[in-house]
C-alpha positions in Angstrom: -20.6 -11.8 30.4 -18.0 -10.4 32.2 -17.2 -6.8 32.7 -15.5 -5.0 30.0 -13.1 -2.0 30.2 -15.5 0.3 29.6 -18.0 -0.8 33.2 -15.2 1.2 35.0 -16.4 4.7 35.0 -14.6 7.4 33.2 -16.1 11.5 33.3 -17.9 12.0 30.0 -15.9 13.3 27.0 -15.8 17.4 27.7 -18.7 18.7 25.3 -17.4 20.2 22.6 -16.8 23.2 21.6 -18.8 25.3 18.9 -16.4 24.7 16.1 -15.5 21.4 17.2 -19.4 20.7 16.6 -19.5 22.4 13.6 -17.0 20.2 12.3 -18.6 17.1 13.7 -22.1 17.5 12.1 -21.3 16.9 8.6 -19.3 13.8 9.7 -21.4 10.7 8.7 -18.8 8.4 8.2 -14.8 8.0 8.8 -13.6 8.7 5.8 -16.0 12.2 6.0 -12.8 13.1 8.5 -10.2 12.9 6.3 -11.6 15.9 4.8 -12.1 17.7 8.0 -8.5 17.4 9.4 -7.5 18.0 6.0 -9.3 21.5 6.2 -7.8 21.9 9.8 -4.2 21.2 9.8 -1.2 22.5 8.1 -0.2 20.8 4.8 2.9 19.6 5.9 1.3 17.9 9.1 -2.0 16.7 7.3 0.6 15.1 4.8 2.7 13.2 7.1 -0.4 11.3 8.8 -2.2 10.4 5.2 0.4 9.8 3.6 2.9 6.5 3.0 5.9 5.7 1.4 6.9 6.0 -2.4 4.4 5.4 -4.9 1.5 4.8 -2.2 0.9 1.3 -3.6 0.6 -0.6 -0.6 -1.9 2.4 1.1 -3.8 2.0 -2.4 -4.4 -1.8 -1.6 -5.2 -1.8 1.7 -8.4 -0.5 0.5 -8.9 -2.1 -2.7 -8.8 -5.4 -1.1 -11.8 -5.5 1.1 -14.0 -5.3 -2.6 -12.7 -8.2 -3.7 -14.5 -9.7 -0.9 -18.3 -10.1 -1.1 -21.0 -11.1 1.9 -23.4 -14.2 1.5 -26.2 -13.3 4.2 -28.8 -15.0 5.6 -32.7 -14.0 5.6 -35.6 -14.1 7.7 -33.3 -14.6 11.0 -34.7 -13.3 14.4 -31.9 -10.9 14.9 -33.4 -8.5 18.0 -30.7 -8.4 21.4 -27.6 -8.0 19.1 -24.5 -8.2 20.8 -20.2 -7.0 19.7 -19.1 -8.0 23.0 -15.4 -9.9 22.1 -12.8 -11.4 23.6 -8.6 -11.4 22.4 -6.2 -13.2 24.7 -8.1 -13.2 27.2 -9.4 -9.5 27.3 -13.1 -8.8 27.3 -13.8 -5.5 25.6 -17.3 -4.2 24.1 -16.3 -4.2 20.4 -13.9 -6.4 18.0 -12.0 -3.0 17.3 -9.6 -1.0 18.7 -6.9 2.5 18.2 -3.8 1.4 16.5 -0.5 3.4 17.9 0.1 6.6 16.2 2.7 8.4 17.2 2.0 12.2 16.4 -1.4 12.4 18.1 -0.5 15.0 20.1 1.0 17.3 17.1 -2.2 16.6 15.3 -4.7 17.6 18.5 -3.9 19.0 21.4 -3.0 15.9 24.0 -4.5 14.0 21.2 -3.1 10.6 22.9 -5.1 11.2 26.1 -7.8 12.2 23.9 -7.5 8.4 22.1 -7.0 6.7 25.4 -9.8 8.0 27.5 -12.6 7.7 24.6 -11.1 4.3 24.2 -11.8 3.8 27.6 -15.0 4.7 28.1 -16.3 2.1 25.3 -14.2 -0.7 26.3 -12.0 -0.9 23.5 -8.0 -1.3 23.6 -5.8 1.8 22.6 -2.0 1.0 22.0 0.2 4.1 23.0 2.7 4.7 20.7 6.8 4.8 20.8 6.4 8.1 19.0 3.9 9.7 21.5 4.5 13.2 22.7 2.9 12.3 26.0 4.5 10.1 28.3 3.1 6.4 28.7 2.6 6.5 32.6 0.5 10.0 32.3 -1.3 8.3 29.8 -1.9 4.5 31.6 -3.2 7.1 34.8 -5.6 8.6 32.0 -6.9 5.6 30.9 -5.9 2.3 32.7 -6.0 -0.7 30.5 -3.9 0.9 27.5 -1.4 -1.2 25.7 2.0 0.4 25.2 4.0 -0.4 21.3 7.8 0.0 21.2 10.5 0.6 18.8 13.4 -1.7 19.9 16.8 -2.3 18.6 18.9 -5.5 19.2 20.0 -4.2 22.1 18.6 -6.8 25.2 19.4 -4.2 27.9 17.1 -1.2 26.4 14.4 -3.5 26.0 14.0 -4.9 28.7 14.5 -1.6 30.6 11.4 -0.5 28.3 9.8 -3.4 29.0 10.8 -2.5 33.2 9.3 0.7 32.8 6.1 -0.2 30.7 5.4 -2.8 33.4 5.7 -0.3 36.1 3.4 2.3 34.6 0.5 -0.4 34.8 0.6 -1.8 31.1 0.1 -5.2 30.9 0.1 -5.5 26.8 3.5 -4.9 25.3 3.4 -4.2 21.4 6.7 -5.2 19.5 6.9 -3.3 16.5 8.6 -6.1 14.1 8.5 -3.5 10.8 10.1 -0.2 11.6 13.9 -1.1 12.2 14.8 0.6 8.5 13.5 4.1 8.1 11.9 4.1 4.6 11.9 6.4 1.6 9.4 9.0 2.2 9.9 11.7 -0.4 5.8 12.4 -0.1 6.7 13.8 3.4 9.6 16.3 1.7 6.8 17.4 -1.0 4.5 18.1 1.6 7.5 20.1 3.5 7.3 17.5 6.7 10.6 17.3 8.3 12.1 15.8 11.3 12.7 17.6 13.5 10.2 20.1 13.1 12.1 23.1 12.3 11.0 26.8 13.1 11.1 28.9 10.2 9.0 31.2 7.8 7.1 28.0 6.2 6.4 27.3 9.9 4.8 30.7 11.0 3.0 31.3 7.6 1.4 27.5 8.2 0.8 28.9 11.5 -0.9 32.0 9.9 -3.1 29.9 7.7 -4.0 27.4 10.1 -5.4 29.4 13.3 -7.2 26.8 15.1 -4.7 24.4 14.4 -1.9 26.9 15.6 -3.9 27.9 18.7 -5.6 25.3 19.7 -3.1 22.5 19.7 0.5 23.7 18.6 0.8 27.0 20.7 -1.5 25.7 23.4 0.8 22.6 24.0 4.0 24.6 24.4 2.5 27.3 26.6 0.8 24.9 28.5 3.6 21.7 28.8 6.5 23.3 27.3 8.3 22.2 24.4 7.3 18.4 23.8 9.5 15.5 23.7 9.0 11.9 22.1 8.3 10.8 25.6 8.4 7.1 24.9 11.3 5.9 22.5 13.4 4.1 25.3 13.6 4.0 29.1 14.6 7.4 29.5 12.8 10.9 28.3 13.4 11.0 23.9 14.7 14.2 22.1 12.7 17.3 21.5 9.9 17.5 18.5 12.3 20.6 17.5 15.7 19.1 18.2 18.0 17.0 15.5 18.1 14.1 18.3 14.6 13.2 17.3 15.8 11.4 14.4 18.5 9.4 16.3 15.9 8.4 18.7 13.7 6.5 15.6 16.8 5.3 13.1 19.7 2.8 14.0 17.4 0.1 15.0 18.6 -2.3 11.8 20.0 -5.1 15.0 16.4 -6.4 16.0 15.6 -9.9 15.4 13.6 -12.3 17.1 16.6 -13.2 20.0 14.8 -9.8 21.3 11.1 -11.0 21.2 12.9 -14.6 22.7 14.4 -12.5 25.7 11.3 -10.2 26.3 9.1 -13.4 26.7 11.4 -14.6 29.3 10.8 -11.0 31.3 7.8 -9.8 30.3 5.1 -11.5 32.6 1.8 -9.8 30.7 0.6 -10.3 27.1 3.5 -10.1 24.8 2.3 -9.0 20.8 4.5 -8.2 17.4 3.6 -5.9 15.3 3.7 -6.0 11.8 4.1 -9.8 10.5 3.4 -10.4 6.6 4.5 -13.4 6.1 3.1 -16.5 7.3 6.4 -18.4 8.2 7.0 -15.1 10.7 4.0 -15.9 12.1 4.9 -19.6 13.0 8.4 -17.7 14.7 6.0 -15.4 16.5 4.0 -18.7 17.5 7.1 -20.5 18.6 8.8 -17.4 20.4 5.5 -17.9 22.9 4.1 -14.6 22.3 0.2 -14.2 22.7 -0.7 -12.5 19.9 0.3 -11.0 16.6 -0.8 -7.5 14.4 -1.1 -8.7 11.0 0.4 -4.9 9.4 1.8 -2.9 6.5 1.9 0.0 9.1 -0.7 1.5 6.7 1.3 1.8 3.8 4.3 3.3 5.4 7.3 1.0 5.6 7.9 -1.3 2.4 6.0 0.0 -0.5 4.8 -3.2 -2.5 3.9 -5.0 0.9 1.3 -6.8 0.6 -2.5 -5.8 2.4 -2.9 -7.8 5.9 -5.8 -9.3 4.9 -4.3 -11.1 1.7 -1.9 -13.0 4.4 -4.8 -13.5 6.7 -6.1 -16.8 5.6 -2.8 -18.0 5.4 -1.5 -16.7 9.1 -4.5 -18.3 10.2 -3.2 -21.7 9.2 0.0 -20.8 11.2 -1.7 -19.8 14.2 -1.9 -22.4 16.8 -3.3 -21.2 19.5 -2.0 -17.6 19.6 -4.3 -14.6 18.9 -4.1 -13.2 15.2 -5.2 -9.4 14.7 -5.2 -7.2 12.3 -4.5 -3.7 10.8 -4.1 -1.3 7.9 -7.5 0.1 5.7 -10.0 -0.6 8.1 -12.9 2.1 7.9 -16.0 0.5 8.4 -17.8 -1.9 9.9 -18.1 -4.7 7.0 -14.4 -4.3 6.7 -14.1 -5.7 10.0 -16.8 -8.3 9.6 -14.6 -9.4 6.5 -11.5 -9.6 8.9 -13.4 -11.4 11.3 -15.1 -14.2 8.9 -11.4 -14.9 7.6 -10.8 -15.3 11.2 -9.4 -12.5 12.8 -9.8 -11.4 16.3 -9.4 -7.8 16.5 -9.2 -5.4 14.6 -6.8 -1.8 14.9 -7.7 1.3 13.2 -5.2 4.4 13.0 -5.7 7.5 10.6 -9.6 8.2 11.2 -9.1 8.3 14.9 -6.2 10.8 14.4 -8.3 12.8 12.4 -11.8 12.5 14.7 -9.2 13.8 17.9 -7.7 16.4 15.5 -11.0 18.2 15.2 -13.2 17.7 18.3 -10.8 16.1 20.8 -12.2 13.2 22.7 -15.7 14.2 21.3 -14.6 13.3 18.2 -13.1 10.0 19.0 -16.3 9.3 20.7 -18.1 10.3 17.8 -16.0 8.3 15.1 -16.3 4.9 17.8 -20.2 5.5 17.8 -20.2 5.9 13.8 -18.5 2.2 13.8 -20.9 0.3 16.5 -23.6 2.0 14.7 -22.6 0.4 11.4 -21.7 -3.1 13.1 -24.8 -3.2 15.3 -26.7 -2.5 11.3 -24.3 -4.8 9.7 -24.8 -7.7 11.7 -28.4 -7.6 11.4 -28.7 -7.5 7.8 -25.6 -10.5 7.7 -29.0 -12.4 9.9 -26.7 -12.7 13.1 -26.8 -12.1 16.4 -22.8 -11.7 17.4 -19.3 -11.5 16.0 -18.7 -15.2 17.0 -21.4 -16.1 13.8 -19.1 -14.4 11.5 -17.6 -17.1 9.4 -16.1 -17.1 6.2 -19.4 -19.7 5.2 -20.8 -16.3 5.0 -18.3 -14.9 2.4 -17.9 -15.3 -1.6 -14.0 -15.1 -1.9 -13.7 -16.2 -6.2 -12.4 -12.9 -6.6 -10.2 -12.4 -3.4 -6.6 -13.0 -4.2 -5.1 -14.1 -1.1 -2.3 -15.6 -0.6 -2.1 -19.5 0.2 -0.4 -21.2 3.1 2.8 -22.6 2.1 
């Protein structure tokens, strides 16, 4: 086997602190920290990380599809010395799953995408910074080498590959193209939580602040005292607009010109792996394919973007057909470890889960990422055993009963 990103040593997370293990010890599960952050942070924050766009359809289904699928397992198998060790294009890493970009991290906990990065690290999984990050890329790559680094791009050639310039010189050598963000989308849920962009101080603001003191110390007020007021570090070449400044929502809108001349003119720069982000339908897929990229992200961006989408793993068996050769991952409703098993028997490679690592860095800080990554090797080591297998490569769909699974056919 060879070594995987975690074999290079990284400190152990910093212990945590008495509330941060109060909050821990009643957290069995992921979806136990949904609760938690919702308990910790401010309505209007807690809102704009659960929630998605419009009627919450598409966030509704990326759930609901992974009980239409049912296991078949095997009995009486010797399954002692166990292994989640994986490979995706040509990356060893310890387990098929890794922390899908999310760009307020750092609002949510305090340096909350250092937090992600480093626990990421330390068990050899991937962690894609975000465009949206508060934090900027090359302080996180130093944190934790081996990160991959997701842009928002517009058609403009210059800007991206001057993002793709500066990516490459922080050390990144995975380049995430975000293929599903070019249009904001309607999202009235954020206004009836009272999210806005920017972030605007005012009396809702300080009485959030009032009734959300460990929030308001520990990660708003600690942030600005400590690092001054933050910027979206990681929108283009150059430093983004302040979280508090009207710029902020200039830096994330007018990005309508992208098409796939951009992915075409990256791949002729960019000398690492080159991914996209958030294909759906299979023919995109076969672009991706013939564009030369090395892998997709099979994505809804949880719910957020197109309401109606449909989930990533009702296109799965589909993209599969499409792939060729080139890696196909996945995203959107993943919270335990039979979901992924389910990915991986419809032949995923990876894996990216979002929201519940948010949450876990929210409330303990890289304790609580390394908490929520123990919770899911815990249940995959179980899960594998009692599917009679000994690693991920067994996984096949042989193993699953899909008569109610409405997926969506290969055209």
């Amino acid at each position: 086997m060879r070594d995987t990103p975690a074999m290079t040593t990284l400190p152990a997370a910093p212990p945590p602190s008495f509330l941060q293990a109060r909050r821990l010890r009643r957290i069995f599960a992921l979806e136990d920290l949904e609760e938690a952050a919702r308990r910790l942070l401010p309505r209007p924050i807690f809102g704009y990380v659960a929630g998605a766009a419009e009627t919450n359809a598409t966030l509704a289904d990326n759930r609901r599809v992974f009980d239409e699928i049912q296991f078949l397992p095997r009995m009486l198998v010797n399954v002692t010395g166990r292994r989640l060790d994986c490979e995706v294009m040509g990356l060893p890493y310890a387990m098929p799953f890794g922390i899908a970009p999310m760009g307020v991290s750092s609002l949510t906990g305090y340096r909350g995408d250092i937090s992600l990065a480093r626990s990421a690290r330390r068990a050899g999984i991937p962690m894609i910074i975000s465009a949206a990050s508060l934090v900027r890329l090359e302080e996180i790559a130093e944190a934790a080498p081996g990160v991959w680094f997701q842009a928002y791009l517009s058609g403009n050639q210059a800007e991206a590959a001057a993002m793709a310039d500066r990516a490459a010189a922080a050390g990144i050598e995975t380049f995430v193209v975000t293929a599903d963000s070019a249009v904001v989308p309607s999202r009235e849920n954020n206004l009836r939580t009272g999210y806005r962009t920017p972030i605007r101080p005012n009396a809702a603001l300080f009485w959030n602040g009032m009734t959300h003191p460990a929030w308001s110390m520990g990660t708003f007020l600690r942030t600005f005292l400590r690092h001054g007021t933050p910027h979206f570090e990681n929108a283009g070449p150059g430093r983004g607009a302040p979280l508090l400044s009207r710029q902020a929502v200039r830096d994330f809108s007018g990005r309508e010109s992208l098409d796939w001349a951009v992915v075409h003119h990256l791949r002729k720069r960019w000398r690492g792996r080159l991914v996209v982000k958030g294909l759906l339908h299979p023919k995109d897929v076969a672009l991706a394919r013939e564009a030369g990229v090395d892998g997709v992200i099979l994505s809804n961006h949880g719910g957020r973007q197109l309401d109606g989408a449909i989930s990533p793993m009702r296109v799965l068996p589909a993209a599969m057909d499409q792939a060729r050769g080139i890696e196909i991952m996945i995203d959107c409703g993943f919270r335990r470890g039979t979901d992924i098993l389910k990915a991986l028997g419809l032949g995923a490679k990876f894996v990216f889960i979002g929201r519940p690592f948010n949450y876990a860095s929210a409330i303990a800080g890289e304790a609580g990422v390394d908490h929520a990554i123990g919770l899911l090797r815990a249940q995959l080591l179980a899960d594998l055993g009692m599917m009679g297998l000994l690693n991920l490569r067994e996984m096949t769909e042989e193993l699953l009963y899909l008569d109610n699974f409405r997926a969506l056919k290969a055209g």
